[in-house]
C-alpha positions in Angstrom: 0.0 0.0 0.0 1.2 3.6 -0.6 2.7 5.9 1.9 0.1 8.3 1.6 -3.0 5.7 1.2 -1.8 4.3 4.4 -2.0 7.6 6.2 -5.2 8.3 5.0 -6.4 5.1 6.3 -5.2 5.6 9.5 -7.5 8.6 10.2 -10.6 8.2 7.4 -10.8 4.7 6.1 -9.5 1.8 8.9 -11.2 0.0 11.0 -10.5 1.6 14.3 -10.2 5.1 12.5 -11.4 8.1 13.9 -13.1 8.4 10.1 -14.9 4.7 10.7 -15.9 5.9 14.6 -17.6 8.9 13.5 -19.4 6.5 10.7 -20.5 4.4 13.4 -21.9 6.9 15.5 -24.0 7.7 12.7 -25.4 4.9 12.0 -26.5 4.2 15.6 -27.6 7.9 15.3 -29.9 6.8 12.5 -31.3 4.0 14.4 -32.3 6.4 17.5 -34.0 8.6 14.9 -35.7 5.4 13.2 -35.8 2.6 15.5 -38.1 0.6 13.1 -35.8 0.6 10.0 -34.8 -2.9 10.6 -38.8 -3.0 8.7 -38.2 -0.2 7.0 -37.6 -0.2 2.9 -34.9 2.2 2.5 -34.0 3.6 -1.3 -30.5 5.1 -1.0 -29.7 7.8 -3.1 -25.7 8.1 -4.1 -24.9 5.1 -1.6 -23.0 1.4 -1.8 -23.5 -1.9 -0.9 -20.5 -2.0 0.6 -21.4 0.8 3.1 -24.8 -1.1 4.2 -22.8 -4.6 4.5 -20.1 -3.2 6.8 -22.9 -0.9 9.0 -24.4 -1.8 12.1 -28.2 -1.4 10.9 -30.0 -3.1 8.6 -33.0 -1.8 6.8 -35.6 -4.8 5.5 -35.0 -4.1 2.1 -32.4 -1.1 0.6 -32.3 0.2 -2.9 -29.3 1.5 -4.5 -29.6 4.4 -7.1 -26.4 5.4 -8.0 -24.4 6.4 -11.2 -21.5 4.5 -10.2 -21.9 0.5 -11.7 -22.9 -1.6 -8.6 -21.6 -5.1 -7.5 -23.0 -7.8 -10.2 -23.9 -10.1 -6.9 -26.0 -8.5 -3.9 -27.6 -10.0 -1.1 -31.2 -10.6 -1.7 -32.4 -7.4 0.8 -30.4 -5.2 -1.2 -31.4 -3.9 -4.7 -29.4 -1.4 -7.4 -29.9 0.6 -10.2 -27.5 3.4 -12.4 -29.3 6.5 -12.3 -29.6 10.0 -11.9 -32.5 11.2 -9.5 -32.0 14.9 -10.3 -33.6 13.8 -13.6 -37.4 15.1 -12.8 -38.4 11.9 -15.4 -36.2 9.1 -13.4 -37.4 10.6 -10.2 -41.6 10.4 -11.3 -40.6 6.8 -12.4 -39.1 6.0 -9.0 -41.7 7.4 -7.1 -44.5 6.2 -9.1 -43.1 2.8 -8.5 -44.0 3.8 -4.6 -43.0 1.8 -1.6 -40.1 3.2 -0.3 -40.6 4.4 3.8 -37.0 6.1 4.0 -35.0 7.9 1.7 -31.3 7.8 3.1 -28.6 9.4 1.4 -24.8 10.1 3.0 -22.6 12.7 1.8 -24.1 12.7 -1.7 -26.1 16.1 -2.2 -22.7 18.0 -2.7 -22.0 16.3 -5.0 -25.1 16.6 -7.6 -24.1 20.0 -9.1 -25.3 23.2 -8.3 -28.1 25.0 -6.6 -30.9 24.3 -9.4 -29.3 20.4 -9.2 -29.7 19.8 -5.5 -33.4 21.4 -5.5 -34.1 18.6 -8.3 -32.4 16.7 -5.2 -34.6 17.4 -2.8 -37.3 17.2 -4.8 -36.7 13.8 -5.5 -36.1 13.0 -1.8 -39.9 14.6 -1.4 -41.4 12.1 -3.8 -39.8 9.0 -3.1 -40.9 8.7 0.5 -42.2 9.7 3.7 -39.5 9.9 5.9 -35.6 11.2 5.4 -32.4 11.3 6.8 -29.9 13.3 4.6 -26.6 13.9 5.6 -23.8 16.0 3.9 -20.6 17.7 5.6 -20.5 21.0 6.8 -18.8 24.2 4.9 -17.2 25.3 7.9 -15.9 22.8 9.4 -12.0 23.6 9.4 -10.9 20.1 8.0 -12.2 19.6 4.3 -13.4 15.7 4.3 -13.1 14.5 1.1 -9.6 15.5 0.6 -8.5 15.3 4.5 -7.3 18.9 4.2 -7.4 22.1 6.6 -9.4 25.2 4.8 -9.2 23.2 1.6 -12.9 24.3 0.7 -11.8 27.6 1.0 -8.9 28.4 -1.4 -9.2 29.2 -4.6 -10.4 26.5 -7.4 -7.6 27.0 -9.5 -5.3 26.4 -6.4 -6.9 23.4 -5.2 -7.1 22.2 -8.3 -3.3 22.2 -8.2 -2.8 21.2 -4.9 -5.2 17.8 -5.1 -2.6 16.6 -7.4 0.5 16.7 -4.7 -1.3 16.6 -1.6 -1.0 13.0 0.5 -4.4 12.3 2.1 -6.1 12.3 -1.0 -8.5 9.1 -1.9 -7.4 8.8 -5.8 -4.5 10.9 -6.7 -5.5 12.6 -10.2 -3.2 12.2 -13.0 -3.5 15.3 -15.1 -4.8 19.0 -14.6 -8.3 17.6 -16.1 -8.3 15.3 -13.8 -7.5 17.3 -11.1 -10.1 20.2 -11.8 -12.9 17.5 -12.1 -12.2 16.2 -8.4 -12.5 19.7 -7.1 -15.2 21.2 -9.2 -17.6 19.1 -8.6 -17.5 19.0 -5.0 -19.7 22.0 -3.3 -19.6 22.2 0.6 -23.1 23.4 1.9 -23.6 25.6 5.4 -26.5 25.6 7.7 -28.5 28.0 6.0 -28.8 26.1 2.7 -29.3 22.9 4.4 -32.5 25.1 6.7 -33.7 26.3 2.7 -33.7 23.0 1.1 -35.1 21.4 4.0 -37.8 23.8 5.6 -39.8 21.6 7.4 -37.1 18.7 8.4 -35.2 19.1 11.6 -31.6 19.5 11.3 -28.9 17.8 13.1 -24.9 18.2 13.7 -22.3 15.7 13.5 -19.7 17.2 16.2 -16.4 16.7 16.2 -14.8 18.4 19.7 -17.5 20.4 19.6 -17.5 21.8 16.3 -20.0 20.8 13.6 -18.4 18.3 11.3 -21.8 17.2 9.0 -25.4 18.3 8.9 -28.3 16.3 8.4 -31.8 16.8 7.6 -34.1 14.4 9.0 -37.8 13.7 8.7 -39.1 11.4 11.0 -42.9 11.9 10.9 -44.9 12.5 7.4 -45.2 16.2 6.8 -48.0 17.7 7.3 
């Protein structure tokens, strides 16, 4: 294994990791919140099967929807499909096939694209199911996750973009300056007050982290009103 992989297994990815503690403590978190999901159907948007194998819950029945390919074998309470839920045509198919009690999703709403991209996002999180629990880490937390890196989020694109290709807790290390800008570009922090504007009428959570809010979550645990 790589020097720098190693290091960044050590605090994110390990078992025994301060990364995989704070995953853990989520997870029971999610449990207090829905202490029924063990007969719960649970469609995941932007998560693995990996993730729900190695986690301490288990939901009756989980569906994938990712755009990342999926494992060809799954257990038979887990489900997967490739697509993209900010698509208002995938999302009325999903949620016309009903069924679902819980939509789930784990650091994935950053990810989608843009402000018009995540309202698609939570619109599709509206549709799909009664209940949600949608977590995604905090702007202004001093350590950026995804790269392991102190006030990361806040220096210029340009200069991440350079810096992702040298710096040694990153997951994949990009191999060009294309490369490089894609892994950075697409990856928007959000604060508290965009999490309370997408999510008016869900309560939101913080992850802490010696007292300082590492994540957010939104979380619905009655049907709205």
């Amino acid at each position: 294994m790589p020097r720098s992989r190693a290091l960044r297994n050590r605090f994110v990815d390990a078992p025994g990791s301060l990364g995989e503690r704070l995953r853990v403590a989520r997870w029971e978190r999610l449990r207090r919140c829905f202490p029924g999901i063990e007969n719960m159907s649970v469609v995941d948007l932007g998560g693995t099967a990996e993730m729900w194998l190695r986690a301490p819950v288990r939901a009756k029945h989980v569906h994938l929807i990712n755009l990342e390919e999926h494992p060809a074998e799954l257990p038979d309470w887990i489900t997967a499909e490739n697509a993209d839920v900010t698509d208002p045509a995938v999302a009325a198919e999903l949620g016309g096939k009903g069924g679902y009690d819980l939509v789930f999703s784990n650091s994935t709403i950053e990810h989608v694209g843009g402000h018009g991209q995540r309202r698609r996002f939570v619109s599709a999180v509206e549709r799909l199911a009664p209940l949600h629990w949608i977590q995604t880490p905090y702007r202004y937390f001093p350590v950026e996750p995804h790269f392991v890196a102190p006030g990361f989020q806040f220096l210029p694109l340009s200069v991440r973009a350079r810096l992702v290709r040298h710096w040694p807790l990153v997951h994949s290390r990009p191999d060009s300056p294309e490369s490089a800008m894609n892994a950075v570009i697409n990856i928007e922090l959000l604060t508290r007050a965009e999490m309370r504007y997408l999510f008016p009428r869900s309560q939101l959570l913080s992850e802490r982290v010696l007292g300082a809010p590492k994540s957010l979550i939104a979380v619905r645990t009655r049907p709205a009103r």
